[in-house]
N, C-alpha and C positions, 0 to 999 in steps of 0.2 A: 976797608968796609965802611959806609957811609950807613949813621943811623938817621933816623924819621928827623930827630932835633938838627941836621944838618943841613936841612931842607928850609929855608924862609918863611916858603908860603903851608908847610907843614907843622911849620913851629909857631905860629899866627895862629889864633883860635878863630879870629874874626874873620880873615881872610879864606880858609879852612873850611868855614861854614857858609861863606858868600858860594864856592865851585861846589856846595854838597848843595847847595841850595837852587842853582845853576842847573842840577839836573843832571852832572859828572857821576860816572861810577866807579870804583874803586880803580880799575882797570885804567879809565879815562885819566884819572888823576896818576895814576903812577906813571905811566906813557908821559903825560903833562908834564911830571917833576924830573923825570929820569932818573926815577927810585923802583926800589922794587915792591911790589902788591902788599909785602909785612909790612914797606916803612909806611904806608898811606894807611894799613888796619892801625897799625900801634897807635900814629897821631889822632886818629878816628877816637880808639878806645881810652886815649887819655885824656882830652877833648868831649866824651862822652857825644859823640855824633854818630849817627848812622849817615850811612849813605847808599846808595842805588845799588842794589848786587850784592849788597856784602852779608854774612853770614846771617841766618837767622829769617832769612826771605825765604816762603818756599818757594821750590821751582815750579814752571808750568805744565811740567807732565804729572807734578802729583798732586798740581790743584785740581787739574781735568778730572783724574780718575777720584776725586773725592767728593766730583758735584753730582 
C-alpha cells in the first residue's frame, strides 16, 4: 500500500499547489498520480491546501434550492 508521502509531486508543497492552482480536482490529481483520492486529500490537508471538489464545497443542487 502506497502512502500520499510516496508520491513526489504530492510530497512537494510547491509543486502540490502549482496543479491546485492549475485548476485540477482531487479526482484529476489522483488519476494524475496514480494514487488514490485519500493519498491527494491527506497531502492537501497537511499542506493546508484546498483544492477543486474537495470536501467542504457545497454541491450545486443544494446551492439551487437555497437561492
Amino acid at each position: 500500500m502506497k502512502h500520499w508521502y510516496d508520491f513526489p509531486d504530492l510530497l512537494d508543497r510547491t509543486k502540490l499547489k502549482e496543479l491546485v492552482d492549475s485548476g485540477l480536482s482531487v479526482r484529476e490529481l489522483s488519476l494524475r498520480e496514480g494514487c488514490s483520492r485519500q493519498c491527494v486529500e491527506t497531502a492537501l490537508k497537511r499542506h493546508v491546501l484546498k483544492a477543486k471538489g474537495q470536501k467542504g464545497v457545497t454541491p450545486w443542487f443544494i446551492r439551487r434550492r437555497e437561492g
